[in-house]
DOPALUM-387121 format. One record per residue (C-alpha): residue number from 0; residue in one letter; x, y, z. Coordinates in Angstrom, 3 decimals. Example, Ala and Ser with C-alpha at 12.3 -4.5 7.8 and 13.67 -1.06 7.14 Angstrom:
% DOPALUM-387121
+-------+------+----------+----------+----------+
: lumba : kepa :        x :        y :        z :
+-------+------+----------+----------+----------+
:     0 :    a :   12.300 :   -4.500 :    7.800 :
:     1 :    s :   13.670 :   -1.060 :    7.140 :
+-------+------+----------+----------+----------+
This chain:
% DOPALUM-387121
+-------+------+----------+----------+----------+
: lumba : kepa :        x :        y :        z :
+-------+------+----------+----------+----------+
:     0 :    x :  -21.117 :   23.854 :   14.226 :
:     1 :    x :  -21.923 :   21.860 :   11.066 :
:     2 :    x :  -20.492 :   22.338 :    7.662 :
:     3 :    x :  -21.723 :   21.350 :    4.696 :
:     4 :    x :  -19.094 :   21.440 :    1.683 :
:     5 :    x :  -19.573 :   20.359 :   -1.866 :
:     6 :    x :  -16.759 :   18.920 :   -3.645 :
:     7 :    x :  -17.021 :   17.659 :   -7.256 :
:     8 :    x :  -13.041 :   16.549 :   -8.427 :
:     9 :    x :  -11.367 :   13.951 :   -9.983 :
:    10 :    x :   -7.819 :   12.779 :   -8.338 :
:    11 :    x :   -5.235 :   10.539 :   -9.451 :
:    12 :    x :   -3.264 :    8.744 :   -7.209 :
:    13 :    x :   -0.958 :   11.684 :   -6.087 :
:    14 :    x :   -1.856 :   11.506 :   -2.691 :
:    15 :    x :    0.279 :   10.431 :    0.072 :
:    16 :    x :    1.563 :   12.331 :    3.014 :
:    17 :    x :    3.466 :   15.542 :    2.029 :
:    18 :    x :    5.159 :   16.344 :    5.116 :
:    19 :    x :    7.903 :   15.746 :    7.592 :
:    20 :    x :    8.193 :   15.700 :   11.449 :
:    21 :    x :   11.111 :   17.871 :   12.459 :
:    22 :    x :   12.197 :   18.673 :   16.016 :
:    23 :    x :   13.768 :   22.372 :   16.049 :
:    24 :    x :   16.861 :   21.955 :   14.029 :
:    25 :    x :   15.202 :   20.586 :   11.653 :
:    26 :    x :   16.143 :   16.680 :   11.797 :
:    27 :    x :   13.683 :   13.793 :   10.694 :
:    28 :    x :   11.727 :   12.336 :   14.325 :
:    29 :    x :   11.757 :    9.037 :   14.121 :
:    30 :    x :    8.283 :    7.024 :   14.676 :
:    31 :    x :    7.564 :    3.536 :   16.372 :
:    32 :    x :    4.962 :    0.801 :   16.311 :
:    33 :    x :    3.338 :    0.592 :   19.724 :
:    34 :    x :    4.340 :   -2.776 :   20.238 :
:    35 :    x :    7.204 :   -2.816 :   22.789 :
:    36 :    x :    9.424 :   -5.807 :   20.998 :
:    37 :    x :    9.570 :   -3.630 :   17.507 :
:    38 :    x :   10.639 :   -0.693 :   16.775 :
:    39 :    x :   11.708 :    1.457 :   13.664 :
:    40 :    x :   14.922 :    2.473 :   12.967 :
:    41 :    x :   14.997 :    6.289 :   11.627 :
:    42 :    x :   13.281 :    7.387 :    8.218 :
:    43 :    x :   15.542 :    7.319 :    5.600 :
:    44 :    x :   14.772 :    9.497 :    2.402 :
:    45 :    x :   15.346 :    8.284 :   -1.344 :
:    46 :    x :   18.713 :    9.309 :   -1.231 :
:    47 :    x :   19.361 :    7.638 :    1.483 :
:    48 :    x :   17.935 :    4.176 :   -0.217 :
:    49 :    x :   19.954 :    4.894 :   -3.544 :
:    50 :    x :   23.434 :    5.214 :   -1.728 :
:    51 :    x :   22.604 :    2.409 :    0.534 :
:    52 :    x :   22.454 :    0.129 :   -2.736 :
:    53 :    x :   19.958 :   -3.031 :   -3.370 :
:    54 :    x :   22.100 :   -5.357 :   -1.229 :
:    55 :    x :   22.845 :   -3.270 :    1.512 :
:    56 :    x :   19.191 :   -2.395 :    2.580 :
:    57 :    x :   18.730 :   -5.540 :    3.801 :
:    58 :    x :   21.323 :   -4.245 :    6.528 :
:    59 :    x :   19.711 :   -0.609 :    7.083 :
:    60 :    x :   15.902 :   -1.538 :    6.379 :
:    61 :    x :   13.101 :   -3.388 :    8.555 :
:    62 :    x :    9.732 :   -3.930 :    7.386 :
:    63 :    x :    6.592 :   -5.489 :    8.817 :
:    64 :    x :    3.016 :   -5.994 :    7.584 :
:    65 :    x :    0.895 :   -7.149 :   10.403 :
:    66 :    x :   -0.685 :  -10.987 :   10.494 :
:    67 :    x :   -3.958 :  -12.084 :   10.265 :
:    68 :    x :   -4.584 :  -11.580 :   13.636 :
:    69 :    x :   -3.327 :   -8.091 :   14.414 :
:    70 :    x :    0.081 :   -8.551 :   15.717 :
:    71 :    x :    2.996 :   -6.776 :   14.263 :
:    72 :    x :    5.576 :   -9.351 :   12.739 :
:    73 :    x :    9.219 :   -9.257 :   13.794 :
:    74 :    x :   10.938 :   -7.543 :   11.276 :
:    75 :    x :   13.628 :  -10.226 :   11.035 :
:    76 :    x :   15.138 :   -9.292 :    7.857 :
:    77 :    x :   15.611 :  -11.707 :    5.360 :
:    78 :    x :   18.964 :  -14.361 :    4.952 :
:    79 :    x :   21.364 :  -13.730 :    2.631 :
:    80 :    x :   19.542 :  -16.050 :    0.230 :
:    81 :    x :   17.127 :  -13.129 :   -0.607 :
:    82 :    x :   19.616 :  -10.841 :   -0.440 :
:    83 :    x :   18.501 :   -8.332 :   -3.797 :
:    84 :    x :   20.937 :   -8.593 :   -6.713 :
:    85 :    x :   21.920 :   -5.236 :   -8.156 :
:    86 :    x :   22.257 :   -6.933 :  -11.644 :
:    87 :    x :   19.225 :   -6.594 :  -13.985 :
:    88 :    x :   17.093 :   -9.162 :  -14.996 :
:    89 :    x :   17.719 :  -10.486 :  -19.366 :
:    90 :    x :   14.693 :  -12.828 :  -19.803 :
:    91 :    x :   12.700 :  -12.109 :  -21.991 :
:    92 :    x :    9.723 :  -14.647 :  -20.894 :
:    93 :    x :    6.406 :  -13.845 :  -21.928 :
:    94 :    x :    3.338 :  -15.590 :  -19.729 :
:    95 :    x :    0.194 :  -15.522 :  -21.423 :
:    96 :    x :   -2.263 :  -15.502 :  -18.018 :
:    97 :    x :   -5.667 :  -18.016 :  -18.443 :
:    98 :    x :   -6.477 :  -17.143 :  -14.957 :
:    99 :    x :   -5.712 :  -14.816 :  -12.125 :
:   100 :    x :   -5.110 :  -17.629 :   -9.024 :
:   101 :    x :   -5.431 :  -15.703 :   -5.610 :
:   102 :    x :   -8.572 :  -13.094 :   -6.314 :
:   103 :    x :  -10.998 :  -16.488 :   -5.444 :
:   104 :    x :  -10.350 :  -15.904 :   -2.049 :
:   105 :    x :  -11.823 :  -12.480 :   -1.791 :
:   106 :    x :  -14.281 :  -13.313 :   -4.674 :
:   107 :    x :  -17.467 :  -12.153 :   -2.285 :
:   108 :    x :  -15.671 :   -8.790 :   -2.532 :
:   109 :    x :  -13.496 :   -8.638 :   -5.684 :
:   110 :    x :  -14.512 :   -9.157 :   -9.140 :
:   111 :    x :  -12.028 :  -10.386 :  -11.998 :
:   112 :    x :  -13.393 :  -10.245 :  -15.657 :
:   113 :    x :  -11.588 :  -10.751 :  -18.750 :
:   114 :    x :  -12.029 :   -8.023 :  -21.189 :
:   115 :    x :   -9.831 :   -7.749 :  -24.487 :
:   116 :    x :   -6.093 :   -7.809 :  -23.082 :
:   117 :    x :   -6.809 :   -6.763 :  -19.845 :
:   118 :    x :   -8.399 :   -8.853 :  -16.534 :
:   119 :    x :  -10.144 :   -5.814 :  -14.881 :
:   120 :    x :  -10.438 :   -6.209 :  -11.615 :
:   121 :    x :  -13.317 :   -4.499 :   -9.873 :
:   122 :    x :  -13.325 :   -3.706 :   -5.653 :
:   123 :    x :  -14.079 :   -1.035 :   -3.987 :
:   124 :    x :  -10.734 :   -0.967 :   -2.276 :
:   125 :    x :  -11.714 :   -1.984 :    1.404 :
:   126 :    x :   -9.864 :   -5.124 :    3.215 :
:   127 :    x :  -12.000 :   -7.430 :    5.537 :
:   128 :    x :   -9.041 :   -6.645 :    8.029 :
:   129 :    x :   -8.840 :   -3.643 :   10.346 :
:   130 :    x :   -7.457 :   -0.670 :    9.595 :
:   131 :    x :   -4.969 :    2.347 :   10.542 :
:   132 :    x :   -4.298 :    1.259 :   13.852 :
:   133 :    x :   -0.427 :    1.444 :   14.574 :
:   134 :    x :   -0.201 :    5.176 :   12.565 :
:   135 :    x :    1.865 :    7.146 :   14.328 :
:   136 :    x :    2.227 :   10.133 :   11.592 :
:   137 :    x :   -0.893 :   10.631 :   10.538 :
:   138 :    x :   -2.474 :   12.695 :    7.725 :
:   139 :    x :   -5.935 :   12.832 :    9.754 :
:   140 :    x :   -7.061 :   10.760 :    6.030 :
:   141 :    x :   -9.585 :    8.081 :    7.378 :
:   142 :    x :  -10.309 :    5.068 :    4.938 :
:   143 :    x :  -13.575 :    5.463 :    2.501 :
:   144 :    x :  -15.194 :    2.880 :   -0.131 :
:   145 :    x :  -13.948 :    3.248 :   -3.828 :
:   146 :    x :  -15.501 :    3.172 :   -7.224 :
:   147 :    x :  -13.142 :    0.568 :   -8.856 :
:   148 :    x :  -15.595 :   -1.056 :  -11.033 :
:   149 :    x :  -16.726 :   -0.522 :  -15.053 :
:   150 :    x :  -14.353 :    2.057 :  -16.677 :
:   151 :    x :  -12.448 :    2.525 :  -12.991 :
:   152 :    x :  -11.613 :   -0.654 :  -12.462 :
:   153 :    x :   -7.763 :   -1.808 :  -12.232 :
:   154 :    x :   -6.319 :   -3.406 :  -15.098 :
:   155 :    x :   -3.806 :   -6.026 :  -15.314 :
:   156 :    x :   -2.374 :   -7.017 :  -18.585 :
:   157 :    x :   -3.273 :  -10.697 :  -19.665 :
:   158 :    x :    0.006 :  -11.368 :  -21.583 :
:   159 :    x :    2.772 :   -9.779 :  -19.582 :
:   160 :    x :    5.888 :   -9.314 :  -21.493 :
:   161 :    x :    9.632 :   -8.398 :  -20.262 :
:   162 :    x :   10.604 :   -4.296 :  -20.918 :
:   163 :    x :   13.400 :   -3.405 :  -22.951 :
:   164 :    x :   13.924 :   -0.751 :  -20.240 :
:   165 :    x :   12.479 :   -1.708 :  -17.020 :
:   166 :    x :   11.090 :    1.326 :  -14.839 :
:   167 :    x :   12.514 :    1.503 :  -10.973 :
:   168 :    x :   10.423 :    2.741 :   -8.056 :
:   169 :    x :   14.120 :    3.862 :   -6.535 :
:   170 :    x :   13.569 :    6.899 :   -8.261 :
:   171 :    x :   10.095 :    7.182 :  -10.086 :
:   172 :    x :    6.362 :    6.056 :   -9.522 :
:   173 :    x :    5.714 :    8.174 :   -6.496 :
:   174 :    x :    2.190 :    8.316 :   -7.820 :
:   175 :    x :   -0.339 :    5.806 :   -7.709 :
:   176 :    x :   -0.624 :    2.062 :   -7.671 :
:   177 :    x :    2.287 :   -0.176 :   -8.573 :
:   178 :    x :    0.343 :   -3.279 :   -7.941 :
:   179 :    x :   -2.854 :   -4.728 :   -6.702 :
:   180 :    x :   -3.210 :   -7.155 :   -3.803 :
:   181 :    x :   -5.712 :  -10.303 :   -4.247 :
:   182 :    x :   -8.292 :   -8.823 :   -1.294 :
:   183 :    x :   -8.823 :   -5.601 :   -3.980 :
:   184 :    x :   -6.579 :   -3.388 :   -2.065 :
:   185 :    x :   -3.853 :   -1.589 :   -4.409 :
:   186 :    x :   -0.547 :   -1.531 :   -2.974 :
:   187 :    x :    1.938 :    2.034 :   -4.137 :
:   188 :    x :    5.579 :    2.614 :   -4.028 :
:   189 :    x :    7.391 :    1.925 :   -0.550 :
:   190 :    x :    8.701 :    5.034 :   -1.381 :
:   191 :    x :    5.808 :    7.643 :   -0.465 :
:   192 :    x :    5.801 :   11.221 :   -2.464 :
:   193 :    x :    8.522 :   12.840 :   -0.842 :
:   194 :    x :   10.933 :    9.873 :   -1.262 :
:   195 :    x :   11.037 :    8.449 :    2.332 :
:   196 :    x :    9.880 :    4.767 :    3.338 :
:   197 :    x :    6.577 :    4.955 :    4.248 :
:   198 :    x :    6.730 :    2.141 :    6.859 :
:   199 :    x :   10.006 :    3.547 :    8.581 :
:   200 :    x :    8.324 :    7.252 :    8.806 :
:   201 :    x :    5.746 :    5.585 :   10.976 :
:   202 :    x :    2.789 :    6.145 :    8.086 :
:   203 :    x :    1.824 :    2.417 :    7.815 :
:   204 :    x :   -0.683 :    0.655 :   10.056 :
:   205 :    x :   -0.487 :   -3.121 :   11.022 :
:   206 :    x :   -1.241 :   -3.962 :    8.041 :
:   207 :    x :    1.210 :   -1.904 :    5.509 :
:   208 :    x :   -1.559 :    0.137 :    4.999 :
:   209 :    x :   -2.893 :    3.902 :    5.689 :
:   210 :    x :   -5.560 :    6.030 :    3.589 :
:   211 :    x :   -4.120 :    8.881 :    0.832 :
:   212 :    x :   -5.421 :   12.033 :   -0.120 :
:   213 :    x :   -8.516 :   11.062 :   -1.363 :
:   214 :    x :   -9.830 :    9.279 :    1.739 :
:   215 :    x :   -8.269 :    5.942 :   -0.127 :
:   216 :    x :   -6.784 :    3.052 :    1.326 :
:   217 :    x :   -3.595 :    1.563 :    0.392 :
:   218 :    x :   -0.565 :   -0.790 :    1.155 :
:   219 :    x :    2.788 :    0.039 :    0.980 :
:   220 :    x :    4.666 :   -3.116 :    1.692 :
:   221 :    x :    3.499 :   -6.820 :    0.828 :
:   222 :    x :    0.348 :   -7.879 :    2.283 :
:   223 :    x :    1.588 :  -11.038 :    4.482 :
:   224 :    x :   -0.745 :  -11.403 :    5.836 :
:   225 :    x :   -3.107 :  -12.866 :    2.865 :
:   226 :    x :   -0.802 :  -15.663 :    2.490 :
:   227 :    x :   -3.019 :  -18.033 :    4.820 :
:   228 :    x :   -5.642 :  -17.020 :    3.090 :
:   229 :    x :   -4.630 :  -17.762 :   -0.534 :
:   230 :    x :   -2.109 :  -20.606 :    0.438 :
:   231 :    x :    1.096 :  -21.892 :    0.033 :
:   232 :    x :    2.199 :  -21.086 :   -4.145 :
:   233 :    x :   -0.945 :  -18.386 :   -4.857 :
:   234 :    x :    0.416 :  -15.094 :   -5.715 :
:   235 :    x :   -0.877 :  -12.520 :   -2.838 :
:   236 :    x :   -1.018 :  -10.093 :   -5.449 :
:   237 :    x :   -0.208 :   -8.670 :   -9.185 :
:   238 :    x :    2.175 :   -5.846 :  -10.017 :
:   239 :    x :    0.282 :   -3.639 :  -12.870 :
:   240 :    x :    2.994 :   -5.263 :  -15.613 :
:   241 :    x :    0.983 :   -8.411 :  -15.049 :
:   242 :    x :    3.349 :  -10.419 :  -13.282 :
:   243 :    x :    2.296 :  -12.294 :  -10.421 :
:   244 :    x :    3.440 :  -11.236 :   -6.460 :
:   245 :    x :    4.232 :  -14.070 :   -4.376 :
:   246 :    x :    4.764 :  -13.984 :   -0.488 :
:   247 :    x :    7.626 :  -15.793 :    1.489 :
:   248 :    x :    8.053 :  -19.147 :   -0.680 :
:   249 :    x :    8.306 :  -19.892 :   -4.065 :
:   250 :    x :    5.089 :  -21.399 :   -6.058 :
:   251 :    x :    6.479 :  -24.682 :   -6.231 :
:   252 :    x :    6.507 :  -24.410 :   -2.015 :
:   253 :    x :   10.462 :  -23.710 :   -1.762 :
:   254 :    x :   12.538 :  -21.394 :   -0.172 :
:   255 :    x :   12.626 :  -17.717 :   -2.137 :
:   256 :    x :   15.692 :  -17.902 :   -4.405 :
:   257 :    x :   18.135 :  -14.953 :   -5.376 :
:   258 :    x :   16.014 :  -11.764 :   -6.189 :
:   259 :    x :   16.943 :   -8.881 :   -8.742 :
:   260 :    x :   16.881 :   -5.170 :   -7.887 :
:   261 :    x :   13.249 :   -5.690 :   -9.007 :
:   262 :    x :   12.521 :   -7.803 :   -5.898 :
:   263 :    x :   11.938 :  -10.165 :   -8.324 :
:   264 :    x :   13.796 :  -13.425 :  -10.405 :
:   265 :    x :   12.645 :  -16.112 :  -13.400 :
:   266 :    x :   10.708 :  -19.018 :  -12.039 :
:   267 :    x :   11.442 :  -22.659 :  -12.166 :
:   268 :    x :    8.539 :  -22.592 :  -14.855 :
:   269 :    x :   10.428 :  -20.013 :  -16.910 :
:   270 :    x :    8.265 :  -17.151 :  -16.365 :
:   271 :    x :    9.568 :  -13.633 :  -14.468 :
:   272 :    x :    7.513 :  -13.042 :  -10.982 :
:   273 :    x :    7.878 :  -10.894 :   -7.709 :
:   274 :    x :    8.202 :  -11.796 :   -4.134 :
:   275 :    x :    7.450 :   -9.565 :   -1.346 :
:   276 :    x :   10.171 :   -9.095 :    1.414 :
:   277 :    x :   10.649 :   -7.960 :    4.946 :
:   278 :    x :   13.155 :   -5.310 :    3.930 :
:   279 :    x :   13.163 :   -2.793 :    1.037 :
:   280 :    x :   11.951 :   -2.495 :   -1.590 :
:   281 :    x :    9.345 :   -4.710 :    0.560 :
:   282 :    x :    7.115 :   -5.525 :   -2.807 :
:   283 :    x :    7.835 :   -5.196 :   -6.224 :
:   284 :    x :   11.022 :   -2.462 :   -6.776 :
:   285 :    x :    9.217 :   -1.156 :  -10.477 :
:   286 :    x :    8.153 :   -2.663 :  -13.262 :
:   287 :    x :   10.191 :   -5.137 :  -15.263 :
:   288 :    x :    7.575 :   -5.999 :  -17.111 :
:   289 :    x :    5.978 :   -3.371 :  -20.159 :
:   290 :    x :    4.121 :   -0.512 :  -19.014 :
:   291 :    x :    2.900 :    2.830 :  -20.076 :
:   292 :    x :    3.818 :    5.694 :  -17.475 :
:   293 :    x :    2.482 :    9.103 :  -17.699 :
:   294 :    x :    3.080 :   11.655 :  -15.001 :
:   295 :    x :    4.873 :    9.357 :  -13.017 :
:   296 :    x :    2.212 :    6.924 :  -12.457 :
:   297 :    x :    1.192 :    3.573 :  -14.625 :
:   298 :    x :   -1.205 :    3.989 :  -16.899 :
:   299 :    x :   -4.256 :    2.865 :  -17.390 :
:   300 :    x :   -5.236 :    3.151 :  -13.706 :
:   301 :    x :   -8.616 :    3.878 :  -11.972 :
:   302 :    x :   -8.833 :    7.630 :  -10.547 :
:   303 :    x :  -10.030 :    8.217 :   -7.136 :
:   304 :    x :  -13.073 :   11.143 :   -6.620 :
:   305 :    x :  -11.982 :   13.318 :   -3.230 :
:   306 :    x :  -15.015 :   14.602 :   -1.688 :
:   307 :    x :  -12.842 :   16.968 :    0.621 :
:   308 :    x :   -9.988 :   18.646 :    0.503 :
:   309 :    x :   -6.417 :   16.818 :    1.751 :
:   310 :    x :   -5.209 :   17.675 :    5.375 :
:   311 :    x :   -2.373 :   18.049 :    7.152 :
:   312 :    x :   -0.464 :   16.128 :    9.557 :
:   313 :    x :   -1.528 :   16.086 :   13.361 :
:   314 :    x :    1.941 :   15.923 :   15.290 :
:   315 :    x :    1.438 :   13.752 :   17.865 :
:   316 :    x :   -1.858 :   11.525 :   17.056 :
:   317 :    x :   -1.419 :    7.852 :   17.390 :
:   318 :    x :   -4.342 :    5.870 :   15.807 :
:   319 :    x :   -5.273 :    3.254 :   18.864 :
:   320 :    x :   -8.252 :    1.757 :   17.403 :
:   321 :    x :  -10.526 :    1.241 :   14.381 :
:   322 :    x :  -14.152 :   -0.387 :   13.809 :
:   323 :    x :  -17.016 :   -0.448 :   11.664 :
:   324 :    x :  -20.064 :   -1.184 :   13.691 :
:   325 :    x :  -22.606 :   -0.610 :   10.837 :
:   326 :    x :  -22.162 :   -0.709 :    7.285 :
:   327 :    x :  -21.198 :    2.175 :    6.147 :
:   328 :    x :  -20.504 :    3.771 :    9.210 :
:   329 :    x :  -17.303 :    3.854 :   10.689 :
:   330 :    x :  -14.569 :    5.344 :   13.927 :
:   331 :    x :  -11.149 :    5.458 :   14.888 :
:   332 :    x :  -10.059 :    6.471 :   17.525 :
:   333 :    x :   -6.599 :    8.287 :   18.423 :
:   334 :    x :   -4.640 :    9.531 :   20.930 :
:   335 :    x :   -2.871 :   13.071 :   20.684 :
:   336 :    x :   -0.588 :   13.357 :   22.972 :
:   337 :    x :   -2.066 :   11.325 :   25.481 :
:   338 :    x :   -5.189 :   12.321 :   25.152 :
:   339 :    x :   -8.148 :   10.478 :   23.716 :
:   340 :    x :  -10.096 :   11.898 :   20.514 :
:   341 :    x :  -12.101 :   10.129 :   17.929 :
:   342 :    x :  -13.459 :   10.661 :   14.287 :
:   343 :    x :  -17.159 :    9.266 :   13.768 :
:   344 :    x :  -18.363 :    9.235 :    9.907 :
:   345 :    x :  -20.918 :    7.656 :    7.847 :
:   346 :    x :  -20.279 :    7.390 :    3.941 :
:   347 :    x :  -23.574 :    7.397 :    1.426 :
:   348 :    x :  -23.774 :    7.426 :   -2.081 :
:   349 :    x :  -24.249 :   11.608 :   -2.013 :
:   350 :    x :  -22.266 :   12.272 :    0.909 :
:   351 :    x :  -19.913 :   11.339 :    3.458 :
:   352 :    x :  -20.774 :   13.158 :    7.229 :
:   353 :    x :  -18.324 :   13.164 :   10.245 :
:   354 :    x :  -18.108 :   14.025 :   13.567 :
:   355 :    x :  -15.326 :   14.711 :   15.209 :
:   356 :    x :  -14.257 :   14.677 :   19.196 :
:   357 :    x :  -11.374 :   16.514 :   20.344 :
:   358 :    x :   -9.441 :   15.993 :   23.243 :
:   359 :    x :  -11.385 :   18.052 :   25.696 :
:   360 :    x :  -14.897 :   16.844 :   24.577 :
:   361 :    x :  -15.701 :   19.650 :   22.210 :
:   362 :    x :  -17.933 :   18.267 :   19.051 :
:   363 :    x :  -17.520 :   19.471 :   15.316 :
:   364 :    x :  -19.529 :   18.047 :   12.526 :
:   365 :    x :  -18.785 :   18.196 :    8.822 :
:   366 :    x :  -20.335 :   16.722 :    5.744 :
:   367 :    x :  -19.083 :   16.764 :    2.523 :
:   368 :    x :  -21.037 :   15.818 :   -0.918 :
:   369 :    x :  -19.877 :   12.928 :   -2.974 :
+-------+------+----------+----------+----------+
């Protein structure tokens, strides 16, 4: 049977999962990566990650963004050297940015234009990487093409400056982007909207990644994995204050130094920036630089269009696969609960068709106007 739906709404970014997987009495399920050598300890909730304390999640929390080429990293949490400081940050450093340094590696994809005191950056949030494979609690959200350019596009500030009253993602920013990765892709709170670590409830793919409520990818830890392609001392991406997000080394090529609750320390250059880590808050813990929030998301940001409405979870899918074999057109392919099943669609300008294949053959097709 086909359906044709027509939906014409504007979203922000309030759209991660909104549900749990309970077994009878009630209790959190815990979710693993399909790789054998790595597995995830059991979700733990914001409450959870405020008692534990900034230091002590390095004990309780392992993180991994997949590499370049597809495998899983090990999760090894970090030394004691990048052990997170509970202290806050007092510099006051301001960094008036000339240049964004990382976004010319994706520059066939990602525009970065200078206009007034923002750099707007302009993608249309897709990485040249794969996708969802490795979900193993699934909001049956598959990943569409984004209108961040013009009046959508992210902004960054040009001349970042140090808050009087920093804003933590412990406890806030469970809406939208908290930062944008060079490749276009913008990265939200580890925390997804309930409060529980997206990576360690088994929503992530290989990548840190998974697609919201509007159909819209996203990480939620550091992208590693764009480290070889920036290299050693480019920022892999740019919180929305405007400082700069570096990987596993410092810029000058050193080992990461002591990091504040922020995930984040002053430079040997003077000026405040972020690294991201293998173990909560995994990127940037807030903001500690000035920002407007409204709602509980930063502000400006672009809005995402949903074309459908959001689903619900499918207890017991595991994405196995995902490809692109045309532009435009697009599969994955899951198991669910053993059982092979795959969603087919094609995105347009006007409209977005799919075609779905359940577990015992049967065909459904849907298509939905942009």
């Amino acid at each position: 049977m086909s359906h044709d739906h027509d939906h014409d709404h504007d979203h922000h970014h309030d759209h991660d999962h909104d549900h749990h997987d309970h077994d009878h009495d009630g209790h959190h399920i815990p979710h693993h990566h399909q790789d054998d050598d790595h597995h995830r300890p059991h979700p733990m909730t914001r409450r959870h990650l405020i008692l534990a304390g900034g230091a002590g999640l390095g004990a309780v929390l392992l993180a991994a963004c997949g590499t370049k080429d597809t495998r899983a990293t090990d999760g090894t949490p970090t030394s004691a050297e990048n052990a997170v400081a509970t202290g806050p940050t007092t510099t006051t450093t301001l960094a008036a940015l000339t240049t964004l340094p990382g976004f010319e590696a994706f520059a066939s994809t990602v525009r970065v234009v200078a206009e007034g005191d923002w750099w707007l950056v302009e993608s249309n949030g897709l990485p040249a990487h794969s996708m969802m494979t490795g979900i193993t609690s699934w909001q049956q959200q598959v990943p569409t093409p984004q209108p961040y350019t013009g009046a959508n596009a992210f902004r960054i500030p040009r001349t970042p400056r140090i808050a009087a009253t920093p804003v933590s993602a412990r406890t806030s920013l469970y809406r939208g982007a908290i930062a944008l990765a060079v490749n276009g892709v913008p990265i939200f709170n580890a925390l997804n909207n309930r409060g529980d670590d997206a990576y360690l409830a088994g929503e992530l793919d290989r990548w840190g990644g998974h697609s919201g409520r509007a159909d819209d990818y996203h990480y939620h830890v550091a992208p590693f994995h764009l480290q070889s392609a920036v290299g050693v001392g480019v920022p892999i991406a740019y919180a929305l204050d405007g400082y700069a997000i570096y990987g596993e080394a410092e810029p000058e090529g050193g080992p990461v130094g002591k990091l504040d609750e922020f995930n984040g320390h002053v430079g040997a250059n003077g000026v405040y920036h972020y690294h991201g880590t293998r173990t909560y808050p995994y990127i940037n813990g807030g903001l500690r630089g000035e920002v407007t929030v409204q709602n509980d998301q930063i502000e400006p940001q672009p809005t995402t269009k949903a074309f459908r409405p959001s689903l619900t979870g499918l207890r017991g899918a595991v994405i196995t696969g995902f490809d692109a074999p045309t532009n435009g057109a697009y599969r994955l392919d899951y198991t669910l609960n053993g059982a092979a099943a795959r969603v087919e669609y094609t995105v347009e300008a006007s409209a977005v068709s799919f075609v779905f294949t359940g577990t015992d053959g049967s065909v459904r097709r849907e298509t939905y106007r942009r």
